[in-house]
C-alpha positions in Angstrom: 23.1 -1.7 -1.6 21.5 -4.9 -0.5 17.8 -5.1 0.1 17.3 -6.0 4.1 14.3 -8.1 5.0 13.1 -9.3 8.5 10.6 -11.9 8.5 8.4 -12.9 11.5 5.7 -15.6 11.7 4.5 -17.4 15.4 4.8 -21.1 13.4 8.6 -22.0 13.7 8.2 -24.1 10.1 6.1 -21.8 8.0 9.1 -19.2 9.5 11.6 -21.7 8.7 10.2 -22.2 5.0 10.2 -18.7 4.3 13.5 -17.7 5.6 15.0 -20.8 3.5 13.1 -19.8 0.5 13.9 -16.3 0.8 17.7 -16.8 1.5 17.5 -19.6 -1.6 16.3 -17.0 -3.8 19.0 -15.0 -3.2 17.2 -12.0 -0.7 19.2 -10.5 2.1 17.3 -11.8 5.2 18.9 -10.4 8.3 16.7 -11.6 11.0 13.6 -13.4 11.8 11.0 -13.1 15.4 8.5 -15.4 16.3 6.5 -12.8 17.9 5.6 -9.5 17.6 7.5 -8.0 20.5 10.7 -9.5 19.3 9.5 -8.4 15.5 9.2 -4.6 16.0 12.2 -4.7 18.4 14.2 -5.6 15.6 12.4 -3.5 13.4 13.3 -0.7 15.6 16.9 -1.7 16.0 17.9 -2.8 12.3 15.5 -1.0 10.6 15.4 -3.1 7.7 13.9 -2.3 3.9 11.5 -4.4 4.2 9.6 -6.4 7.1 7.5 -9.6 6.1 5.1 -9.9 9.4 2.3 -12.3 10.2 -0.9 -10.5 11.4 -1.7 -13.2 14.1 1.2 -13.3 16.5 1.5 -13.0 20.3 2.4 -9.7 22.1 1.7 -7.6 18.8 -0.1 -8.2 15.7 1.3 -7.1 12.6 -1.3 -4.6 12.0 0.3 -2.7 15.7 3.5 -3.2 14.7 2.6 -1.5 11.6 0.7 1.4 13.3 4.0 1.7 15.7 6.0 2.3 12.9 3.9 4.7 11.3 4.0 6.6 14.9 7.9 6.3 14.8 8.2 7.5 11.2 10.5 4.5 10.9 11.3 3.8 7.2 10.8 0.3 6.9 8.1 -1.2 4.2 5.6 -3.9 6.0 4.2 -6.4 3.8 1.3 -8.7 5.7 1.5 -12.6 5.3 -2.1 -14.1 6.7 -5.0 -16.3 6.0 -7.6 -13.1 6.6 -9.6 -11.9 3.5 -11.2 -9.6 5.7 -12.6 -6.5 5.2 -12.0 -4.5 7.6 -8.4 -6.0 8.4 -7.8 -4.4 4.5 -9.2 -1.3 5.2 -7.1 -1.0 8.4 -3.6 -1.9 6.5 -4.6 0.4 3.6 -5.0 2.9 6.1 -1.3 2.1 7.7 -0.2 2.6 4.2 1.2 -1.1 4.0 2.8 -1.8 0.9 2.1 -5.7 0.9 -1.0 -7.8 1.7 0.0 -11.7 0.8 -2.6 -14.9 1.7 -0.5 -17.4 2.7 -1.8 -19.7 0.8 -0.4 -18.3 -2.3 2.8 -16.5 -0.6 5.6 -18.6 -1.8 4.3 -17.8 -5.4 3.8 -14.3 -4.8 5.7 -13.0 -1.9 8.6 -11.7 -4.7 6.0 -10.4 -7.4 5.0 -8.6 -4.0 8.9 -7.2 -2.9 9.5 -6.3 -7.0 6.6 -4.3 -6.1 7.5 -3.1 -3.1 11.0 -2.0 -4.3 9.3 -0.1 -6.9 7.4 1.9 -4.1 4.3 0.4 -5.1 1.5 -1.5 -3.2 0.7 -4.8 -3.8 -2.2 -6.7 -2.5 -2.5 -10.5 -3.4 -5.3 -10.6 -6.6 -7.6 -13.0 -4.7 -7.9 -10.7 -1.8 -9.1 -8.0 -4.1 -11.1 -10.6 -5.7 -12.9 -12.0 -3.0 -13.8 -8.4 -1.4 -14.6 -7.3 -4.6 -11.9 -4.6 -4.7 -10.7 -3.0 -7.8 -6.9 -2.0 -8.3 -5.8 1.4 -8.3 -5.2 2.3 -11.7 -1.5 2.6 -11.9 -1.7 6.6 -13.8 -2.8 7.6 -10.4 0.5 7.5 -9.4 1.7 10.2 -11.9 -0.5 12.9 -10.6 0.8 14.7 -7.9 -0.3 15.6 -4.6 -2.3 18.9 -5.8 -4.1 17.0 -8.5 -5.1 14.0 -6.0 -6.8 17.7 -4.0 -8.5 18.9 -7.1 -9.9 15.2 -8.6 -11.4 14.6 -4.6 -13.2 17.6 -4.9 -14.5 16.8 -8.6 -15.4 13.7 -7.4 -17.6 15.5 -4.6 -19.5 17.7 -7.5 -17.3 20.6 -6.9 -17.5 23.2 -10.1 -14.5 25.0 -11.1 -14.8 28.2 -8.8 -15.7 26.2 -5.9 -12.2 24.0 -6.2 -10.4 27.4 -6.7 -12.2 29.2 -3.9 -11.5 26.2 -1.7 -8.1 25.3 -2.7 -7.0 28.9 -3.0 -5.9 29.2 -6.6 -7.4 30.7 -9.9 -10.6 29.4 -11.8 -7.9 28.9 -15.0 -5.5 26.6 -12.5 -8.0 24.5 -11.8 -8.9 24.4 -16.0 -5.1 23.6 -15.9 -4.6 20.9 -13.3 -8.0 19.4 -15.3 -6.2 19.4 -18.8 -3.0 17.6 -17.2 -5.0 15.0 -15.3 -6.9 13.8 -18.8 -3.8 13.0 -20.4 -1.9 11.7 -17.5 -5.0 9.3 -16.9 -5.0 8.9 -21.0 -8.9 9.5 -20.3 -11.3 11.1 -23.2 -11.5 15.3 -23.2 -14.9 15.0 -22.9 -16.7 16.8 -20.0 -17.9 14.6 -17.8 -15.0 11.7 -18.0 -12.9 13.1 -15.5 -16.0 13.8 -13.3 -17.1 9.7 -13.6 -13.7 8.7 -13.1 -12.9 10.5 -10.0 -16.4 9.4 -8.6 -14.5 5.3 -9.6 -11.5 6.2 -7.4 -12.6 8.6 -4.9 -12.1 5.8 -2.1 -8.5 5.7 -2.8 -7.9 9.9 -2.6 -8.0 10.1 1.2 
């Protein structure tokens, strides 16, 4: 089936170039706002795959339309287009669990790298935001651990010993030695004592 994308900007040609490129490239673009009343309404109506949203517009920014979704539990992807490199606009999308941040200054070259990624159920945040706020990309073998190992690498990061984590996380002592072993060669990190203890110090901004 079809990918569905709904695209909203409050600049009638920077909308109009990006629905022609889109639709040029081939992308199923089903509707476009120039607001962001008229963006989540249509949001909430079509619920589309994916929605492409300015963060400036009138009535709603795309960072509330984002949070309304979340609220909603509605199943569309948001990918940001703006001009901010601000800090603690990025915090705030990371937070919505937005799957796309794009400068518009580089979005026609990176807007489908960004809906590959997207697709893929992966984040993607344009390189010179990261850049310029000094951010570091997730490494992508985070994504293979699961949702119990995330648990046990936050509470290594916060100098947790074995028993503690167990005690904590209700399991044995040798679960915890097993959830360890996994994550080292998941992460393809060293089986030495303290690598799994400096990595998960790296990335323990990204395991809330």
């Amino acid at each position: 089936m079809e990918t569905s994308i709904v695209i909203a900007d409050d600049h009638p040609l920077i909308l109009k170039g990006l629905f022609d490129f889109l639709v040029e490239k081939g992308y199923n673009v089903i509707d476009s706002a120039e607001n962001g009343k008229d963006a989540f309404e249509l949001i909430s109506s079509q619920k589309p795959d994916i929605a492409i949203l300015d963060i400036q517009m009138p009535y709603l920014t795309g960072l509330q339309i984002a949070e309304k979704c979340q609220e909603l539990q509605l199943p569309t992807k948001i990918i940001l287009i703006t001009v901010e490199k601000d800090e603690s606009i990025y915090l705030k999308a990371k937070e919505l669990d937005i799957y796309g941040y794009v400068l518009k200054e580089f979005a026609l070259a990176e807007i489908e790298i960004c809906i590959a990624s997207v697709l893929n159920d992966k984040a993607y945040f344009s390189p010179e935001l990261l850049s310029h706020l000094e951010v570091e990309q997730v490494p992508e073998e985070l994504d293979s651990l699961t949702k119990t190992e995330k648990e046990v690498l936050k509470h290594i990061a916060q100098n947790k010993t074995a028993k503690e984590i167990a005690d904590i996380m209700f399991i044995s002592d040798r679960t915890v030695e097993k959830h360890k072993s996994n994550m080292l060669k998941k992460l393809k990190l060293e089986s030495k004592h303290t690598t799994l203890a400096l990595f998960a110090k790296e990335i323990e901004p990204f395991l809330d």
